[in-house]
C-alpha positions as CSV (number, residue, x, y, z in Angstrom):
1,X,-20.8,3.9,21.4
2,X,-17.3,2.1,22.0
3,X,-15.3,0.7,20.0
4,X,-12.1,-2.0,20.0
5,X,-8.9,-1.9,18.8
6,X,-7.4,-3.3,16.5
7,X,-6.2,-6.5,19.0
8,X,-8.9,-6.7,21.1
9,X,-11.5,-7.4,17.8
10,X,-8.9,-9.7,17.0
11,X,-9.4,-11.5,19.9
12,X,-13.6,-11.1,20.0
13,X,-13.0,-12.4,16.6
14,X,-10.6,-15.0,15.7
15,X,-9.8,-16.1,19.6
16,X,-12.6,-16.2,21.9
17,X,-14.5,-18.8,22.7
18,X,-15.6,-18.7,26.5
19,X,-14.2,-20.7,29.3
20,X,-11.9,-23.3,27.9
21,X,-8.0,-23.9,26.7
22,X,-5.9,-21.3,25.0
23,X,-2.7,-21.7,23.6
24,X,-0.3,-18.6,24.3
25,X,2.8,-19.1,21.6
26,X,2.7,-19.7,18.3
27,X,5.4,-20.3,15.6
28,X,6.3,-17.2,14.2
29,X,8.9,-16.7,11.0
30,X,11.9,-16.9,12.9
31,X,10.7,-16.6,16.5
32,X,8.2,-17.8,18.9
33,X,5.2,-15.3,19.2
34,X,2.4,-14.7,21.9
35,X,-0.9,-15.9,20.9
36,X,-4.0,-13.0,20.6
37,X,-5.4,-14.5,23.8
38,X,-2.0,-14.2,25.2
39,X,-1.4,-10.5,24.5
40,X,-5.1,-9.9,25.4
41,X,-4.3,-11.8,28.8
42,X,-0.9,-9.1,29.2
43,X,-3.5,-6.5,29.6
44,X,-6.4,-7.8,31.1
45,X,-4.7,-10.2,33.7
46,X,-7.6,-9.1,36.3
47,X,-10.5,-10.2,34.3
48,X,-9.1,-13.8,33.3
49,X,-8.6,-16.7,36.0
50,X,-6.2,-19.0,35.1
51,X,-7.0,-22.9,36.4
52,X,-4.5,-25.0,34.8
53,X,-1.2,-24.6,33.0
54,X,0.3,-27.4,30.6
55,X,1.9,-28.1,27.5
56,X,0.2,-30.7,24.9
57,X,3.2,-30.5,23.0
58,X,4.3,-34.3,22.0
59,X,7.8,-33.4,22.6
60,X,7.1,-30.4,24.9
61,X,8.0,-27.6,22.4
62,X,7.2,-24.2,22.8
63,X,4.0,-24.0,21.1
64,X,2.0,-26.6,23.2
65,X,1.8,-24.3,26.6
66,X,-1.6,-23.8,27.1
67,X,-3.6,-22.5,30.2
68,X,-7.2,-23.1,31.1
69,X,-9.2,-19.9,31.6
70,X,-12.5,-18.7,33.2
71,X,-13.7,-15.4,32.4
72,X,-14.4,-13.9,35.6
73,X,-17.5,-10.9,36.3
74,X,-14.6,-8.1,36.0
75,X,-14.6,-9.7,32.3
76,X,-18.1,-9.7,31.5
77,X,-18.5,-5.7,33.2
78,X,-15.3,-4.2,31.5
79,X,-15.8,-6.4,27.7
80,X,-19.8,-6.9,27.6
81,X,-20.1,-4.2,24.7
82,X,-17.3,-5.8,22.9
83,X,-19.9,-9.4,23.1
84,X,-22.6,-7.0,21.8
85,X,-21.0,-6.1,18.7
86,X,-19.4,-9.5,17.8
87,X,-23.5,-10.6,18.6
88,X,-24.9,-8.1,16.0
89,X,-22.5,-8.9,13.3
90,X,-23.1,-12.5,13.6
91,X,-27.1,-11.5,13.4
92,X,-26.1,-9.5,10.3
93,X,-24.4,-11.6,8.8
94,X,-27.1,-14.3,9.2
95,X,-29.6,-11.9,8.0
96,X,-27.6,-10.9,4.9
97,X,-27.1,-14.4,4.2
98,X,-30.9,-14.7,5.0
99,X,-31.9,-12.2,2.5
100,X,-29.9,-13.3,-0.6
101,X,-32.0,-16.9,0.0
102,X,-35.1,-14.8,-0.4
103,X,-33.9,-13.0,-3.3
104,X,-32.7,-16.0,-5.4
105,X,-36.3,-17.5,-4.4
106,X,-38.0,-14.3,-5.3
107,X,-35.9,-14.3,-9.0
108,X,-36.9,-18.3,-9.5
109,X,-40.9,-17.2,-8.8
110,X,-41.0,-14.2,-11.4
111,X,-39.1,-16.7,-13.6
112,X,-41.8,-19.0,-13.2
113,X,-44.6,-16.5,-13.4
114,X,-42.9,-14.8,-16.8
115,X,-41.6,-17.3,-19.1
116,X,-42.7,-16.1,-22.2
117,X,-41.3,-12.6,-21.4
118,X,-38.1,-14.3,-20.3
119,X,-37.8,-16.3,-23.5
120,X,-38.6,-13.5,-26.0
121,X,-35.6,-11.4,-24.0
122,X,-33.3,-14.7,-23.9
123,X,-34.0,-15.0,-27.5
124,X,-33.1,-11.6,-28.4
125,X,-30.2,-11.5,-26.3
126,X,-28.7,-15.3,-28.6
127,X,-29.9,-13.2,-31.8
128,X,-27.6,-10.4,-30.5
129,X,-25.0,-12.7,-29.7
130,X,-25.2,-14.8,-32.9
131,X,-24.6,-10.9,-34.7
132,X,-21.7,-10.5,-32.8
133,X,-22.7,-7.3,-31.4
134,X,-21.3,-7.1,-27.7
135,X,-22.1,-3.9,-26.6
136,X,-26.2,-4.4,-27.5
137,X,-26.0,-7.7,-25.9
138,X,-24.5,-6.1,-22.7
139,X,-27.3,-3.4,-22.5
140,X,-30.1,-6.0,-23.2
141,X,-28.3,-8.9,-20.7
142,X,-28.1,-5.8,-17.7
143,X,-31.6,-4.7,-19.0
144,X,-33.3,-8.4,-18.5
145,X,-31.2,-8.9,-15.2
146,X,-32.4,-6.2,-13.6
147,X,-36.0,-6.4,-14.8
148,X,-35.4,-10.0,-13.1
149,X,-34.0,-9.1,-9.9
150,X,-36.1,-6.0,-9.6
151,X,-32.6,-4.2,-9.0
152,X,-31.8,-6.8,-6.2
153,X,-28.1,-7.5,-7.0
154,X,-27.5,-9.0,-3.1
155,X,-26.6,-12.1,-4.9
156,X,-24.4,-11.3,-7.4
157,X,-25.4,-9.7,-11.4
158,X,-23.8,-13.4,-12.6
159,X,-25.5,-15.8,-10.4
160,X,-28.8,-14.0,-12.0
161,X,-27.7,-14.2,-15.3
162,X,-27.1,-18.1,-14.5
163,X,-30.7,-18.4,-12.9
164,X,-32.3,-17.1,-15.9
165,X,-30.2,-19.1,-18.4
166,X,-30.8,-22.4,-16.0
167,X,-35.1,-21.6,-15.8
């Protein structure tokens, strides 16, 4: 399988967004800089038409030059795997995200289902609390979390804790 440089997953990243306008300086620190789609453009000049050139600039500065780009097929040959991965990390992502929705649903219906179980732990855990004994509390708290989340922890040992204390 292939994989990108640094810059050019930069680019897939942060820069690309098909055919369209791209800006090719920016403002560095103390000097003007070529954009990502810029120094991807320096080495891929036979996969990108430009259409139009221009500068949106209100006083024309340096940073407004733009060009209007199509990606042409030499593009889409040489830089389709590149698509691929930026696709699946977007699906993983959304599945991720996906998944912690289920798992904070899940948590909220064995909450439901157990209450008294839940409230004899929660009161245990204030009696704890009340004694001042921190290191019991801890084991008890990480004991009823993960008899809540059936060791799911995809959203976070705290937003469970706060789930339990809210239901």
């Amino acid at each position: 399988m292939k994989t990108l440089s640094q810059a050019n997953e930069n680019f897939f990243n942060y820069s690309f967004n098909g055919n369209g306008k791209y800006y090719t300086v920016e403002q560095g620190s103390r000097h003007y800089n070529n954009t990502i789609f810029q120094n991807f453009y320096n080495k891929n000049t036979d996969c990108i038409d430009i259409l139009e050139n221009g500068n949106d600039a209100p006083r024309g500065g340096r940073t407004g030059n733009f060009v209007i780009v199509e990606f042409n097929q030499k593009f889409f040959k040489k830089w389709q795997f590149a698509l691929d991965i930026l696709e699946a990390k977007k699906q993983e992502k959304a599945n991720k995200e996906a998944n912690k929705e289920y798992s904070k649903n899940a948590i909220i219906e064995f909450l439901k289902e157990n209450k008294v179980l839940v409230s004899e732990k929660k009161s245990e855990l204030d009696n704890l609390k009340e004694a001042g004994e921190k290191e019991q509390w801890q084991v008890k708290a990480n004991s009823l979390v993960q008899m809540v989340s059936k060791n799911d922890f995809s959203i976070g040992w705290r937003n469970i804790y706060t789930l339990i204390q809210n239901n």
